[in-house]
C-alpha positions in Angstrom: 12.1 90.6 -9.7 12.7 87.3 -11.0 12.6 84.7 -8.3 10.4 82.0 -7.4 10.9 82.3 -3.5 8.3 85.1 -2.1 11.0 85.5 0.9 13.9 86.2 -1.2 11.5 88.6 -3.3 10.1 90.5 -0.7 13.9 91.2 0.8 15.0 92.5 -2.6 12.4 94.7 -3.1 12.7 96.1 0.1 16.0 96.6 -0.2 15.9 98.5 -3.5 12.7 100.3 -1.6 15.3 101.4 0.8 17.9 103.0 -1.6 15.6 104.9 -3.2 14.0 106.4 -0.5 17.1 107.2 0.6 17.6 108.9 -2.3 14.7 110.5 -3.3 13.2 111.7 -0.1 16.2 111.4 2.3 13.7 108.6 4.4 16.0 105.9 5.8 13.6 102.8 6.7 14.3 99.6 8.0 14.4 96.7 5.5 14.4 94.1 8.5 10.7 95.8 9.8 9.6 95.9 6.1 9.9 91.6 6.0 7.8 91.2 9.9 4.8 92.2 10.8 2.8 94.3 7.8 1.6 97.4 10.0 5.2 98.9 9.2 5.4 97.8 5.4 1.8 98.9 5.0 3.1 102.7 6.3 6.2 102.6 3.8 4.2 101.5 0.8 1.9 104.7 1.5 5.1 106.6 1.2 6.1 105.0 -1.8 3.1 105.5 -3.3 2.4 109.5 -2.3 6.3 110.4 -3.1 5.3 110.4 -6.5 8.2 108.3 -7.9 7.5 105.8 -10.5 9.4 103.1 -9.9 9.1 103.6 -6.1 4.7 103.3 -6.5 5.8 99.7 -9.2 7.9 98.6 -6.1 5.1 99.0 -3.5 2.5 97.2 -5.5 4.8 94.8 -6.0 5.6 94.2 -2.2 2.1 94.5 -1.2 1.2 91.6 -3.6 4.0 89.4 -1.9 1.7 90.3 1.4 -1.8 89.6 0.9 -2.3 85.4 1.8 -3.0 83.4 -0.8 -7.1 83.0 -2.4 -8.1 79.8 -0.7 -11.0 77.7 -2.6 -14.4 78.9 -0.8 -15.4 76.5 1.4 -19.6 75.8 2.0 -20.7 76.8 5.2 -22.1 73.5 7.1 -24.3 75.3 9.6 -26.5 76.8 7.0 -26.8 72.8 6.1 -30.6 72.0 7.7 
């Protein structure tokens, strides 16, 4: 996936995702639930992964990437400041 915009990233791979579960395993999932809140992703990744298809396990890395937040420079805790 070539595109700058995670949004427009995430919806692709989802929808490619989609097809081939739908092909592979005969799983129909819902792209719209894939791009909310990550509890469902997080469950269709796992079957990405454990269906044993290689582009399906590239696909779910790559979507679970687009999830995790950003690193964020560590910040010094003040209130171990004396």
């Amino acid at each position: 996936m070539n595109t700058d915009d995670p949004a427009t990233a995430r919806h692709q791979i989802a929808s490619r995702i989609h097809d081939l579960l739908r092909r592979e395993t005969g799983q129909e999932i819902d792209t719209a639930l894939m791009l909310g809140p990550p509890e469902y992703a997080r469950a269709v990744l796992s079957l990405c992964r454990a269906c044993g298809h290689a582009e399906l396990a590239l696909l779910a890395d790559q979507f679970a990437a687009l999830l995790r937040p950003p690193l964020r420079a560590a910040t010094p805790d003040r209130s171990l400041r004396r």
